[in-house]
C-alpha positions as CSV (number, residue, x, y, z in Angstrom):
1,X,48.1,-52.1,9.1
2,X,49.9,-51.7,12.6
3,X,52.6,-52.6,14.7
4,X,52.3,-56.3,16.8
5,X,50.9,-56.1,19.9
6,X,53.2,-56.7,22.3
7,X,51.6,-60.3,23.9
8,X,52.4,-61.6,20.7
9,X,54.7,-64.3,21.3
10,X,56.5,-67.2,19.5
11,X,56.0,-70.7,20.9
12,X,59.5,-71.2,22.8
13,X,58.4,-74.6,23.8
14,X,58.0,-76.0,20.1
15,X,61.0,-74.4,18.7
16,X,63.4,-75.8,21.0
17,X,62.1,-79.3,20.2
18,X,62.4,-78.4,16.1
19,X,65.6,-77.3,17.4
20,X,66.6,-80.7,18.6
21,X,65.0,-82.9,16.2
22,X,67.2,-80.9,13.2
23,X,69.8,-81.6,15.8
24,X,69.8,-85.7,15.1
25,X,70.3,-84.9,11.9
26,X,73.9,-85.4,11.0
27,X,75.1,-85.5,14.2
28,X,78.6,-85.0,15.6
29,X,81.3,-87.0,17.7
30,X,81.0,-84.7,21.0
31,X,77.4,-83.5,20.7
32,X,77.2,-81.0,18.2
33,X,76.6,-81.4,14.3
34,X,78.7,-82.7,11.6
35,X,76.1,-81.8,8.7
36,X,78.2,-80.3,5.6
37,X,76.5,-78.9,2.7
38,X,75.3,-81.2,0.1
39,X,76.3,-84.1,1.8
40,X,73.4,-86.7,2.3
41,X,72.7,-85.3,6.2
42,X,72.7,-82.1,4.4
43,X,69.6,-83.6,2.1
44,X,68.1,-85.3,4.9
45,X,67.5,-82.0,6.8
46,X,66.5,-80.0,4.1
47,X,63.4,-82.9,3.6
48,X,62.7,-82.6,7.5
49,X,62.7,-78.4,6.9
50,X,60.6,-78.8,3.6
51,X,57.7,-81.2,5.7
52,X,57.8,-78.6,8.4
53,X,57.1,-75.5,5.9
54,X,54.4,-78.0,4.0
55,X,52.8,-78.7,7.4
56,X,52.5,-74.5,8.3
57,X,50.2,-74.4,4.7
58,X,53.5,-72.8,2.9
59,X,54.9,-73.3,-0.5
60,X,58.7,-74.6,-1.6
61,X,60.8,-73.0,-4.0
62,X,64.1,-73.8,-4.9
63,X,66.7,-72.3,-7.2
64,X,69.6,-73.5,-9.4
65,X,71.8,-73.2,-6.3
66,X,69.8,-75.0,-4.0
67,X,68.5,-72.1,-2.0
68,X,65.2,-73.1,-0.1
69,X,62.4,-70.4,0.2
70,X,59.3,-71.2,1.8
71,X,56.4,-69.1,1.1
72,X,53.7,-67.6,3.7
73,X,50.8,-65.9,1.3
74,X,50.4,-62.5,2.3
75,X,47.2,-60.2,1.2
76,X,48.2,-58.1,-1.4
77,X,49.4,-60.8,-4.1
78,X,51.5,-57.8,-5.7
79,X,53.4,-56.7,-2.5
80,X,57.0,-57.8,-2.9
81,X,57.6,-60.7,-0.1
82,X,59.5,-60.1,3.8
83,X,62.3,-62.6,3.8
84,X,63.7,-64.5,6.9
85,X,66.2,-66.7,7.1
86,X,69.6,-68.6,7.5
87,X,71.5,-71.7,6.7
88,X,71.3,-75.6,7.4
89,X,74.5,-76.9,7.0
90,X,77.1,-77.0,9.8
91,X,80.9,-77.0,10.3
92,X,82.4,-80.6,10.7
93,X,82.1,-80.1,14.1
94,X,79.5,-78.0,14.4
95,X,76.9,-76.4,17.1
96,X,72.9,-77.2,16.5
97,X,72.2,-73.5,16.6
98,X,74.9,-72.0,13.9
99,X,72.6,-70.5,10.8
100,X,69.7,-73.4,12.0
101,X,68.0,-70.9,14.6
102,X,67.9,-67.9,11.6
103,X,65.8,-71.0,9.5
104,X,63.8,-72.1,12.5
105,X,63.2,-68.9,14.1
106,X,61.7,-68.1,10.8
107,X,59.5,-71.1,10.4
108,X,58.5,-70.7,14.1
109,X,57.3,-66.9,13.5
110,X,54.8,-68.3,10.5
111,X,53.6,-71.1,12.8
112,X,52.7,-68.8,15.2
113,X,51.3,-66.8,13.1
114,X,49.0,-69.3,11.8
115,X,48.4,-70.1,15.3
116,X,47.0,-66.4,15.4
117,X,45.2,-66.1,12.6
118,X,47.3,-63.0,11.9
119,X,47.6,-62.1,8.2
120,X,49.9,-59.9,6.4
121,X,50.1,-57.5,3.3
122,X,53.3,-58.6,2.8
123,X,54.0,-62.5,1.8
124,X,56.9,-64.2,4.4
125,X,59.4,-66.2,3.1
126,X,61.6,-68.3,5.2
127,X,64.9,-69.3,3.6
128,X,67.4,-71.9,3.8
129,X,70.8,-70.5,1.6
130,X,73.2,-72.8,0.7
131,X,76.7,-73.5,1.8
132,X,77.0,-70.5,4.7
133,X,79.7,-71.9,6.2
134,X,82.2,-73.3,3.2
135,X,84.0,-75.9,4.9
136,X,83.6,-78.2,2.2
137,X,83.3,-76.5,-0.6
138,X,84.6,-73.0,-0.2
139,X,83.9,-69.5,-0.1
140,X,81.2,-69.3,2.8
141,X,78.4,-67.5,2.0
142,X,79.0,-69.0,-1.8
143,X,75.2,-69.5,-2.4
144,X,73.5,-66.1,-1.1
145,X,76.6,-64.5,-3.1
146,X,75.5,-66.3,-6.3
147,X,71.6,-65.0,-5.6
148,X,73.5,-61.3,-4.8
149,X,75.3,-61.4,-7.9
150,X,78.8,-61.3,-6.4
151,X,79.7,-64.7,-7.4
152,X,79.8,-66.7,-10.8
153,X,76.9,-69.2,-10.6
154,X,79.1,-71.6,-13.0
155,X,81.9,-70.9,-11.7
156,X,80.1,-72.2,-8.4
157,X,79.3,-75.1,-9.6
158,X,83.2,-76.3,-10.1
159,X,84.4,-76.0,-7.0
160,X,85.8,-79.0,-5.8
161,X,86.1,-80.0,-2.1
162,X,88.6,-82.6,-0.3
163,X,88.1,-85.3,-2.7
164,X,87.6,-84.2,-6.1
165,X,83.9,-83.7,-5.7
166,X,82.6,-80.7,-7.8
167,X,79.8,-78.6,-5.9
168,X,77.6,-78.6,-9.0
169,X,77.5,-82.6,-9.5
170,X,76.7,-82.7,-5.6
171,X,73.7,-80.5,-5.9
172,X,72.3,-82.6,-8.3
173,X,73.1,-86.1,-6.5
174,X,71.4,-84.9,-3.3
175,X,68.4,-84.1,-5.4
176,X,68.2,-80.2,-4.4
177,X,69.1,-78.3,-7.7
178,X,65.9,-76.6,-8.6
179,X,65.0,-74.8,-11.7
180,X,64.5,-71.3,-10.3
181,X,66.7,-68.6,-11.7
182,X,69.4,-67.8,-8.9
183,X,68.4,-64.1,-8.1
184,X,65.7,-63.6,-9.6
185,X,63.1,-63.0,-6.7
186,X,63.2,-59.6,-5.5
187,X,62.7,-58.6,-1.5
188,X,60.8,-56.2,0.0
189,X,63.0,-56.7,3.4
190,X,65.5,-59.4,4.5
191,X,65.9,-60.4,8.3
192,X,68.4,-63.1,9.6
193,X,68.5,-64.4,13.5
194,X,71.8,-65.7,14.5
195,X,73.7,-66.9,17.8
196,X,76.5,-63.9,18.4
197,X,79.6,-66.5,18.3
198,X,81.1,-63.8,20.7
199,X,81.1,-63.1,24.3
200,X,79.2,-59.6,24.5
201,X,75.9,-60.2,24.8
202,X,76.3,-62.9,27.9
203,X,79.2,-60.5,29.4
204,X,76.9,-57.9,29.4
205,X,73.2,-59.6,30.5
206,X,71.7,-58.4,27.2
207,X,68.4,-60.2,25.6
208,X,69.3,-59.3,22.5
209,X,72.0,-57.8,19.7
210,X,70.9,-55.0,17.0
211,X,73.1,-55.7,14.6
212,X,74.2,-52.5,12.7
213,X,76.9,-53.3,10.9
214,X,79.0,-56.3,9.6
215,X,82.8,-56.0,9.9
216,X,84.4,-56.1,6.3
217,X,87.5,-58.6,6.0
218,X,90.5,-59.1,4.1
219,X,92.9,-61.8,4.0
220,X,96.5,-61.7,3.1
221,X,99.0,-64.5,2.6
222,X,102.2,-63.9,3.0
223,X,105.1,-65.8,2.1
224,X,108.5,-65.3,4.1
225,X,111.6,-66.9,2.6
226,X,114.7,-67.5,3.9
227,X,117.9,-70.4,4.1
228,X,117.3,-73.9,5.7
229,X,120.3,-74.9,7.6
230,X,121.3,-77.3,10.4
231,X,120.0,-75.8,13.9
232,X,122.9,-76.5,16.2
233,X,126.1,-75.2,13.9
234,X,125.1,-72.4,12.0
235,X,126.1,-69.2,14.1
236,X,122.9,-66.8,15.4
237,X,124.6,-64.1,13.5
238,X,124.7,-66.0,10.1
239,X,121.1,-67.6,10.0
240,X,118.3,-66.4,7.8
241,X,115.5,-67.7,10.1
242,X,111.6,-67.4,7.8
243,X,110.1,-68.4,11.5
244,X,111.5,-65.1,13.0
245,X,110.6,-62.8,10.5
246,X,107.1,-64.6,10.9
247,X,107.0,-64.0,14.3
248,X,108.0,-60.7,13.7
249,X,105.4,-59.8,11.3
250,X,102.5,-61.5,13.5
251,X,103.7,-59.6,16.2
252,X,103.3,-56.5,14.2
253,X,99.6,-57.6,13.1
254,X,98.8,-57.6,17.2
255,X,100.0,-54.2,17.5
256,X,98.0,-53.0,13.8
257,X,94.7,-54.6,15.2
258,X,95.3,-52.8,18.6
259,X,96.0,-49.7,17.3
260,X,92.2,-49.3,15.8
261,X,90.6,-51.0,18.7
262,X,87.7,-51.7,20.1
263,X,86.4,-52.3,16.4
264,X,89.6,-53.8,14.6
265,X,90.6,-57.3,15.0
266,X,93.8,-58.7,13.2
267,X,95.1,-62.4,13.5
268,X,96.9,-65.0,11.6
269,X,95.2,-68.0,10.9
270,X,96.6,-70.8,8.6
271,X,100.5,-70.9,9.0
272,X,102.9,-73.7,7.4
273,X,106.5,-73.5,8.1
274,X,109.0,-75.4,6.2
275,X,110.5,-78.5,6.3
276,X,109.0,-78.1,9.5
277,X,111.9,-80.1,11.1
278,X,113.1,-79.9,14.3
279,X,116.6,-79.4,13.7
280,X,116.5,-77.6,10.5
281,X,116.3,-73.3,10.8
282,X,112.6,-72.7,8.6
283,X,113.7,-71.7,5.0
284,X,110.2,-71.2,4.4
285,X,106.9,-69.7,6.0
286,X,103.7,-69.1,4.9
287,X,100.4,-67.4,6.5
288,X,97.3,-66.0,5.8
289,X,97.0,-62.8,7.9
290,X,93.1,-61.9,8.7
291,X,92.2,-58.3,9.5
292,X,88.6,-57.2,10.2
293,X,86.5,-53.6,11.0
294,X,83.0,-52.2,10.2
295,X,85.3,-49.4,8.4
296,X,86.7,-49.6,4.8
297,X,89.3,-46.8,5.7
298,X,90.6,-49.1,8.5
299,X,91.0,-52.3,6.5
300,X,93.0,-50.4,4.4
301,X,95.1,-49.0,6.7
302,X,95.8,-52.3,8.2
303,X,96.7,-53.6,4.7
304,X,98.9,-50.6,3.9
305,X,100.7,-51.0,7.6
306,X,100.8,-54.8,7.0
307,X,102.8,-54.5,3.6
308,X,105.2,-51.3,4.7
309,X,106.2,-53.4,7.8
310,X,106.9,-56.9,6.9
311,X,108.8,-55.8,3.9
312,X,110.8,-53.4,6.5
313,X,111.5,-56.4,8.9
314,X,112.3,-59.2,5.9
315,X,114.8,-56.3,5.0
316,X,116.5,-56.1,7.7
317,X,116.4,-59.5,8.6
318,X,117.7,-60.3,4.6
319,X,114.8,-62.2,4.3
320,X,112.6,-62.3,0.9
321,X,108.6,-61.5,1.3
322,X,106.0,-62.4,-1.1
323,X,102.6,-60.4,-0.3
324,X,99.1,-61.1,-1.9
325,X,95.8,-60.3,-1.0
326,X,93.9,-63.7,-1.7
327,X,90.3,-62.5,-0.3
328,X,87.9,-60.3,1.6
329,X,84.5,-58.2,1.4
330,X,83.7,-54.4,2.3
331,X,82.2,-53.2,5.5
332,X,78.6,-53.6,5.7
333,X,76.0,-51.3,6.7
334,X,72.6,-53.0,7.3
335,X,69.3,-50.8,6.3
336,X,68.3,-48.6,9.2
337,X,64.7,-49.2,8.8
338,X,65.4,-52.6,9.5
339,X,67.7,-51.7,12.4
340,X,64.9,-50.1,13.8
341,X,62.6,-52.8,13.0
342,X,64.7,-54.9,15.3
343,X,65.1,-52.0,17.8
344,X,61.3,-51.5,18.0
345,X,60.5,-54.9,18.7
346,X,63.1,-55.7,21.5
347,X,61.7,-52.4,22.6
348,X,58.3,-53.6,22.7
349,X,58.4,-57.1,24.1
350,X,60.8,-55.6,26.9
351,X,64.2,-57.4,26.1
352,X,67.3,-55.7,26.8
353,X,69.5,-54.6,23.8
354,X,72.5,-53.2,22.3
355,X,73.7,-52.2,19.3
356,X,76.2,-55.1,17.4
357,X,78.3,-54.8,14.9
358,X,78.5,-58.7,13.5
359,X,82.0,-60.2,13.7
360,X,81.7,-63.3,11.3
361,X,80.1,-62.7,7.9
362,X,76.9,-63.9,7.3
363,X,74.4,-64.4,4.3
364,X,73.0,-61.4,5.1
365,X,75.8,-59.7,4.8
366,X,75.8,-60.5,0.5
367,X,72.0,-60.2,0.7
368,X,72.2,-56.6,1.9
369,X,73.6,-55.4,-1.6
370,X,70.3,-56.2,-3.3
371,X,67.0,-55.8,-0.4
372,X,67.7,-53.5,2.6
373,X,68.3,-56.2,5.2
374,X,69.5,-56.7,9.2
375,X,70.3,-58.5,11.8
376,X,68.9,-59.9,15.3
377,X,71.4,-61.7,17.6
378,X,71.0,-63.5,21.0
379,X,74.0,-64.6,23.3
380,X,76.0,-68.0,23.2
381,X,77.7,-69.6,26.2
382,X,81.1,-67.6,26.9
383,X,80.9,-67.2,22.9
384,X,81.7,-70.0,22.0
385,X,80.6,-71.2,18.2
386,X,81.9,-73.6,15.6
387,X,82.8,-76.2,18.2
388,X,79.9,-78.9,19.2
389,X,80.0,-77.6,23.0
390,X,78.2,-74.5,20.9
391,X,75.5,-73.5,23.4
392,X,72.4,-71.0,24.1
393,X,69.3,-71.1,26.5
394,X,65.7,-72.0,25.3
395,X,65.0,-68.5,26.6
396,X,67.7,-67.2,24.5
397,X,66.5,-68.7,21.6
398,X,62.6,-67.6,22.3
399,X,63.8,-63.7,22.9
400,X,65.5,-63.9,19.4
401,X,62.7,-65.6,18.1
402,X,60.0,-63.2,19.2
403,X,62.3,-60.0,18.6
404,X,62.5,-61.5,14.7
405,X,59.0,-61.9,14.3
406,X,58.0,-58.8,15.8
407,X,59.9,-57.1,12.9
408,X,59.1,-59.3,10.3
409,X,55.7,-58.6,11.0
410,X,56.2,-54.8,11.8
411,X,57.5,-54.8,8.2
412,X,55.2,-57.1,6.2
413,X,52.4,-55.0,7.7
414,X,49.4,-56.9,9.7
415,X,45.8,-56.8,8.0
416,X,43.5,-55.9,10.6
């Protein structure tokens, strides 16, 4: 077994046009994707994936959750598998590249192997997980959770989204709940390509992104409660004012994020104030408050400096404060000998690199708790993701491509 020889390369040409023909699938308003899981789009490009993998001579399985894994035979029939792979489905307004260049990429690596006549000790398994992104039925990452055992699998399948829908009766409708035992195949390796969905990569002219680490999360709601009363005649003095001390306390986040930068990100995302009338002082505001770093020790900071401080402010301000932690997921650190895997091959085909730490969680992220797993990234358009004007070059998506399959096959081993 060696090492890929560097003129090994991925056909750039043929995955941009898989690229675009998954791309009329499910398609959006303003040129993007609107392909939600288990929705009939959602079926419709799982059967245009599964002919592709058929076509390349490989094998489908599918599990109880509806995870996809297509199967390249490798030499030794005992060697646990290399997997590769992403998701399918799209936010409502979506990008074509989101999760669908990790799946492609994959498939594009096999073809080209076949092309080659290259076999490995290893078997390769490309992968489709279901329901990454959770905008319909939600957590993200709900399926690779499931297969790491981090999520209930029944539990899973009662989920409801907008309308009453339960995510276990939609798997079955679609046609894509399989009989395979969620988590039972075991992985030599795992590899995922994804877009960045940040600006550092293009900022910086680099190829591609070594991702070492994924940034753990947590998410707080917090509930500020104070007295509605008429806008123009209740003295400044006299008010109890919910929207202040929420703009206190979000003001306080900024300065809790900063405080641990360059790593640390804080924000609040979903606020509702109420009545929400224009001449009524807010009795009532609620928001989540989202605080991110590659470093356990920080989130907890951030959480510990969140709580102290808002109850402080809502003190002062006689205000009442509810606080809760309603979700989140430790720091991840991805294997290093698949860090290196990645390293070597951008190495070796000559792309420019740089270490990442990944921003947004990723299946990957939930698969690294059970095979030692990492990441390749390429650059976005001014980082923009999860909006249809999502964008990347053909030669972006080819460098990711080439750098994944170099340590794919690096790590599956080539037969001579």
């Amino acid at each position: 077994m060696s090492a890929p020889a560097a003129n090994m390369k991925v056909n750039g040409d043929r995955l941009w046009e898989s690229l675009m023909e998954m791309a009329k699938v499910g398609p959006g308003v303003a040129g993007g994707n609107n392909r939600q899981t288990l929705t009939d789009e959602d079926g419709e490009g799982r059967r245009l994936f599964q002919s592709w993998c058929e076509a390349a001579g490989m094998t489908m399985g599918v599990d109880q959750m509806g995870n996809m894994f297509a199967r390249r035979e490798g030499t030794d029939p005992d060697a646990l598998p290399v997997y590769v792979g992403s998701h399918l489905d799209t936010q409502p307004t979506g990008g074509k590249y989101d999760g669908i260049l990790g799946v492609l990429g994959g498939l594009e690596a096999v073809r080209t192997l076949n092309d080659l006549g290259v076999k490995t000790k290893h078997p390769i398994v490309v992968t489709n997980w279901t329901n990454e992104e959770g905008t319909r039925f939600a957590p993200a990452m709900l399926a690779s959770g499931v297969f790491a055992g981090v999520l209930d699998q029944d539990w899973a399948y009662q989920i409801e989204d907008a309308e009453g829908l339960k995510f276990g009766d939609e798997l079955e409708r679609i046609g894509w709940k399989g009989d395979e035992e969620v988590g039972a195949r075991k992985m030599h390796a795992f590899f995922e390509l994804h877009i960045e969905q940040g600006p550092i990569l293009e900022a910086e002219g680099k190829d591609i992104g070594v991702v070492t680490h994924g940034q753990g999360l947590s998410w707080t709601q917090v509930t500020v409660t104070g007295k509605e009363a008429h806008t123009g005649s209740t003295p400044m003095p006299m008010r109890k004012n919910a929207g202040l001390g929420m703009a206190r306390i979000l003001q306080l986040v900024d300065e809790i994020a900063l405080s641990h930068a360059p790593d640390a990100v804080g924000a609040a995302g979903h606020i509702d104030i109420y009545p929400n009338s224009r001449n009524v002082i807010p009795g009532k505001a609620v928001f989540t408050v989202d605080f991110r770093s590659p470093e356990l020790e920080v989130i907890q900071d951030m959480e510990a400096r969140l709580d102290k401080g808002a109850r402080e402010i809502c003190a002062e301000m006689g205000l009442g404060v509810e606080i809760e932690k309603v979700g989140g997921f430790d720091p991840v650190k991805f294997a290093d000998a698949n860090v290196e895997a990645v390293r070597n091959a951008a190495e070796r085909l000559g792309y420019s690199h740089r270490n990442l730490i990944s921003g947004a969680g990723h299946d990957a992220c939930w698969i690294n708790r059970v095979a030692p797993t990492s990441m390749v990234m390429c650059p976005c358009v001014d980082g923009l993701s999860h909006n249809e004007a999502e964008e990347i070059s053909k030669e972006w998506a080819t460098a990711g491509a080439n750098v994944l399959m170099h340590a794919v096959v690096e790590t599956a081993g080539i037969v001579e």
